[in-house]
C-alpha positions in Angstrom: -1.5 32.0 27.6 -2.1 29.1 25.2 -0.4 29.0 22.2 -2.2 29.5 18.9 -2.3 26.6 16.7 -0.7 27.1 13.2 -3.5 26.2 10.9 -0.8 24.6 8.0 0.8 21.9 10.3 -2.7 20.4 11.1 -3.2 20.2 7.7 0.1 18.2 7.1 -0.3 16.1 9.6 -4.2 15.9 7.9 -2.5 14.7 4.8 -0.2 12.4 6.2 -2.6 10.4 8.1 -5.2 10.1 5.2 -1.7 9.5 2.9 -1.4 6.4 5.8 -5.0 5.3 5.1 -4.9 5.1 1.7 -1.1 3.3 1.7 -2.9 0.3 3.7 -5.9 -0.2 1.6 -3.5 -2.9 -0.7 -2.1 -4.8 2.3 -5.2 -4.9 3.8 -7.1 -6.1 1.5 -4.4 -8.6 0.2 -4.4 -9.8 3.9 -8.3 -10.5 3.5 -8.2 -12.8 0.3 -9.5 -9.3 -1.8 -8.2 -9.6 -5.2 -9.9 -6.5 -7.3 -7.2 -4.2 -9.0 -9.1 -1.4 -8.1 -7.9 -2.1 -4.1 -4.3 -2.7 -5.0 -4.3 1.0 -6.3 -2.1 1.9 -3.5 0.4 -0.7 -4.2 0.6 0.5 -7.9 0.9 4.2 -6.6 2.8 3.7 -3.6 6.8 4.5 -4.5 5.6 8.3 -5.0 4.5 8.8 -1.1 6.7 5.9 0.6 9.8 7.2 1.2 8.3 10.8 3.0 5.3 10.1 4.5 6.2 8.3 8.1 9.7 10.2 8.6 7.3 13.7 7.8 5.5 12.6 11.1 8.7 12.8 12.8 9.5 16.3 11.4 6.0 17.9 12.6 6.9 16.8 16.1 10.2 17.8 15.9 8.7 21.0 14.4 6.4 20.8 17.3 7.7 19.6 20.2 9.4 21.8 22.9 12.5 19.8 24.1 13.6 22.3 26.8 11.0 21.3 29.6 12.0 19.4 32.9 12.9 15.6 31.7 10.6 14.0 34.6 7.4 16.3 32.8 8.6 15.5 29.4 8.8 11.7 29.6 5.8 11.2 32.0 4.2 13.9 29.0 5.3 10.9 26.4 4.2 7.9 28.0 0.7 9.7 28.5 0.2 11.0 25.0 2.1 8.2 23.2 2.4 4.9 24.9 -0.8 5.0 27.0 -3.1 5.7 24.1 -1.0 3.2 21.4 -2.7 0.7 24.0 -5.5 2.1 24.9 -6.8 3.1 21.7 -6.0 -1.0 20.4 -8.6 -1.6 23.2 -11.0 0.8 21.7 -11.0 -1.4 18.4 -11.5 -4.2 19.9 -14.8 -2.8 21.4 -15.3 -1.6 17.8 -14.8 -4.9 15.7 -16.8 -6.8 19.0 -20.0 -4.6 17.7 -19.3 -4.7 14.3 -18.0 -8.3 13.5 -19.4 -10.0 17.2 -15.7 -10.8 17.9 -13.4 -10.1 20.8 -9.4 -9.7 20.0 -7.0 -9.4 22.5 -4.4 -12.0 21.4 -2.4 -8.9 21.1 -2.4 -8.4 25.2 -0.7 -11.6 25.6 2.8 -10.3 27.7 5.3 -11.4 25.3 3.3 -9.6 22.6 2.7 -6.2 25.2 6.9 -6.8 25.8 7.8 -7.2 22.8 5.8 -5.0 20.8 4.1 -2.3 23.7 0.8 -2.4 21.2 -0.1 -2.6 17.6 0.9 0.4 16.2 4.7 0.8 15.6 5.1 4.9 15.2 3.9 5.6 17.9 6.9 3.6 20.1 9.4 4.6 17.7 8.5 8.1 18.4 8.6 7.8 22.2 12.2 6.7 21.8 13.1 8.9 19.2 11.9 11.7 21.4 13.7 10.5 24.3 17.0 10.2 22.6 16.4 13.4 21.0 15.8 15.3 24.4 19.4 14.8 25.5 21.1 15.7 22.1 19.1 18.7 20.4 21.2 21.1 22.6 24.6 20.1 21.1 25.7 21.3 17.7 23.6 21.1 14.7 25.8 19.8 12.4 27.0 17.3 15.0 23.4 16.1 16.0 22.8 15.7 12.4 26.1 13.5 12.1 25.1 11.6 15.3 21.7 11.0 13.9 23.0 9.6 10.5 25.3 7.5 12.3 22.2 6.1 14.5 20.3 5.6 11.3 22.5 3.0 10.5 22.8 1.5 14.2 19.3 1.0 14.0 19.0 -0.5 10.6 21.4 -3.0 11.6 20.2 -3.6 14.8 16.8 -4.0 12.8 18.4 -6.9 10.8 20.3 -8.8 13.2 18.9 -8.6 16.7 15.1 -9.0 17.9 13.5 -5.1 18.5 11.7 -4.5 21.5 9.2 -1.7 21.4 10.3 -0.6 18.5 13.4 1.3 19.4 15.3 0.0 16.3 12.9 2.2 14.7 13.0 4.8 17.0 17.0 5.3 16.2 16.6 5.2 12.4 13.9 7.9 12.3 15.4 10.2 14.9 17.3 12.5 12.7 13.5 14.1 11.2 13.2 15.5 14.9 16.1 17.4 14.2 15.3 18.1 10.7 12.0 19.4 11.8 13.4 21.5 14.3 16.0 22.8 12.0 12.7 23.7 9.1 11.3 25.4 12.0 13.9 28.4 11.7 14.1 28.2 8.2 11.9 29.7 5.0 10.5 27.5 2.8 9.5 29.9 -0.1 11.4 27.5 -2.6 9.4 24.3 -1.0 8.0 23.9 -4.5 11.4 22.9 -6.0 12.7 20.4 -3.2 8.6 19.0 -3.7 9.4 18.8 -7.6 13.3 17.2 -7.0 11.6 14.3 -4.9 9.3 13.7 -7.6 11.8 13.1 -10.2 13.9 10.9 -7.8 11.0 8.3 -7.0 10.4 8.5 -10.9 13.6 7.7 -11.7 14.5 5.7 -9.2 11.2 3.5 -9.9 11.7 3.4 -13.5 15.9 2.2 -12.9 15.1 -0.2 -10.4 11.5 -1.2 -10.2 11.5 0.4 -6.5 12.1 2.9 -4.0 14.2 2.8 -1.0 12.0 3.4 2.2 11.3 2.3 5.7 7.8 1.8 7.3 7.1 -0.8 9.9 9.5 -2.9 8.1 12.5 -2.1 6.5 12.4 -2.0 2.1 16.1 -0.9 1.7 19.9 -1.8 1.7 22.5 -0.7 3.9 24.1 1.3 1.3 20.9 3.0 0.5 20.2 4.5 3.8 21.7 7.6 2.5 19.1 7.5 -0.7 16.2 7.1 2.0 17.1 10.0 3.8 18.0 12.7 1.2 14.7 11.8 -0.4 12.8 11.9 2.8 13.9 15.2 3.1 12.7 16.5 0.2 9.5 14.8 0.2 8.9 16.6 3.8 10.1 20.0 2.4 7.5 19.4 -0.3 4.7 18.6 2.1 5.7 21.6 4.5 5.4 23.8 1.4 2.3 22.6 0.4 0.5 23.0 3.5 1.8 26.0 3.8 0.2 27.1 0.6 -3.2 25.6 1.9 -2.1 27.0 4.9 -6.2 26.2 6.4 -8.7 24.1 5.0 -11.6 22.6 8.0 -11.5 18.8 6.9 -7.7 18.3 6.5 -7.0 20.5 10.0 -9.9 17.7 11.5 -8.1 14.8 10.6 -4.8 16.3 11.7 -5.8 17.2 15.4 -7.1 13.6 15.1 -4.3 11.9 13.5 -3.9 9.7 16.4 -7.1 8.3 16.6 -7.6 7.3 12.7 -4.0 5.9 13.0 -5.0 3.5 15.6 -8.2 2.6 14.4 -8.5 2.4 10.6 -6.3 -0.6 10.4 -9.6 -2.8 12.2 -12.1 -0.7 10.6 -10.4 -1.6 7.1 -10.2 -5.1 7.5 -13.2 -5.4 9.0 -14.5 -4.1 6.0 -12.9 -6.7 3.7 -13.9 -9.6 5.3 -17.8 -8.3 5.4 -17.3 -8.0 1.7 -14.6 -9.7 0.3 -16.8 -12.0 -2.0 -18.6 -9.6 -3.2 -15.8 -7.1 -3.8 -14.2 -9.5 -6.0 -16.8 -10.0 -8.5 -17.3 -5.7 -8.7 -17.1 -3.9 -11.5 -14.6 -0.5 -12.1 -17.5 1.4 -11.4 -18.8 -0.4 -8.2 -15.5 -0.8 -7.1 -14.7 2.9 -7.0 -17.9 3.1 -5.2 -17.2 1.0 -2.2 -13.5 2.1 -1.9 -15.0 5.9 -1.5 -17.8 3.8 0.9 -14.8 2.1 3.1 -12.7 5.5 3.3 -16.1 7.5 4.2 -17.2 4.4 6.9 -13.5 5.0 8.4 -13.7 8.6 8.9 -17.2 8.5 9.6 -16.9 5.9 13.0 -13.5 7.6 13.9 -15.2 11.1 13.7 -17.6 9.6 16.4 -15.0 8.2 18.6 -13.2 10.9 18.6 -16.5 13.0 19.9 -16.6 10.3 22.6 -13.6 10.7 23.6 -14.4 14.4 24.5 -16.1 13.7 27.6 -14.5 13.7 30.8 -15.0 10.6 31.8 -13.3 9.4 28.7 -10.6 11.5 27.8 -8.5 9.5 29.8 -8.2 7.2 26.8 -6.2 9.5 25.0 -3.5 10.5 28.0 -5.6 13.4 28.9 -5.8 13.6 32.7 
């Protein structure tokens, strides 16, 4: 019997991706030549949602993911619904920008770039390896995968520093520990979500008004050594916070949508957005507030809008291959 889907972790992982949309509109558009204000809202905003948002992902599939299956049918299960698609899925926005732009780019296919990068989305690696290294340790001790996982944390980070990282598994090791703590919120109540929500806002605050920035780790690393353990504790009660809250939503139709399609608007918006900007990067620049509000709603409603028909193309049969499904 198929399991029924709780309605409150789709809309989590609803908010995270459309948290991830909104976090690249500044690089983006910095990486296009835009200069309007109203663009770089995210990098003006971004210390209150950068230290949770990537390392929730982890949690949700750690709150997810059942670790207790046959290793052959869990790893071939990963490199169908992770790997396969964090390539296939680059190939799908290349047909994309090819119709909307009249270019073809697959410089990222070159194999030094497939080796050393597997595609051009970095979570999606990361959390192949995490899962893999999580499979053989979740059994052991709590406490002592916990301890093991902080100790990797910091493997990773300097690993990250000093050595060149191959398919992401530097990353893989320094976000492991939110499988576990996912798992672990899985058995837990989170009636007092609100509070750990609240105590991660004051910490960013704080931490943003002492030191002009946040500790935090995305695709690239915006931390010291010593602040690892800062990075973490807040991550955890960012994710707490965002459990809670979509707990309190528990379902809502739009955000549930872009959850069971997280995967899909991860890989894409990054060419639909800058695809965007350089159709209109002259003519953003000389907007007005008012305009400018207009075609940032326009560029988040043209994203959802061609990723909402992908994502209906992809039902087919003879195209849900393209997602691992065969």
């Amino acid at each position: 019997m198929e399991k029924e889907r709780l309605h409150y972790i789709d809309v989590i992982k609803g908010i995270l991706i459309l948290i991830v949309v909104f976090g690249h509109t500044s690089w983006q558009a910095d990486t296009c030549g835009v200069t309007n204000n109203v663009f770089k809202i995210a990098e003006y905003s971004g210390y209150l949602y950068y230290p949770f948002y990537m390392a929730a992902f982890f949690a949700v599939t750690g709150f997810c993911s059942n670790f207790d299956k046959p290793y052959k049918q869990f790893l071939w299960s990963d490199i169908k619904m992770l790997l396969f698609p964090s390539v296939s899925l680059c190939v799908v926005a290349a047909v994309i920008r090819y119709c909307m732009m009249g270019e073809w780019d697959f410089s990222w296919v070159a194999p030094d770039r497939i080796l050393r990068f597997c595609s051009l989305h970095w979570f999606l690696p990361a959390l192949f390896w995490a899962k893999q290294i999580h499979y053989f340790l979740h059994n052991l001790n709590t406490y002592l995968v916990f301890g093991s996982y902080i100790v990797l944390s910091f493997v990773g980070f300097k690993l990250y520093s000093y050595v060149q990282e191959y398919w992401w598994f530097n990353h893989g090791l320094m976000f492991v520990i939110y499988l576990q703590f996912g798992a672990v919120l899985k058995k837990r109540d989170i009636k007092y979500g609100w509070l750990f929500g609240l105590l991660y806002l004051v910490y960013v605050v704080i931490m943003k008004r002492i030191s002009g920035y946040v500790p935090y780790i995305a695709s690239e690393t915006h931390l010291r050594l010593f602040e690892m353990p800062l990075f973490i504790m807040s991550s955890f009660l960012g994710i707490v916070g965002g459990f809670y809250i979509s707990m309190k939503i528990n379902a809502n139709s739009f955000l549930e949508y872009c959850g069971r399609n997280s995967i899909v608007i991860y890989c894409l918006h990054f060419t639909l957005m800058n695809d965007f900007y350089r159709s209109f990067t002259d003519s953003i620049n000389s907007m007005n507030i008012y305009q400018s509000v207009f075609a940032l709603i326009l560029m988040y409603g043209m994203i959802l809008v061609i990723c909402a028909f992908v994502v209906w193309m992809l039902k087919f049969r003879c195209t849900r291959w393209i997602l691992g499904k065969w």
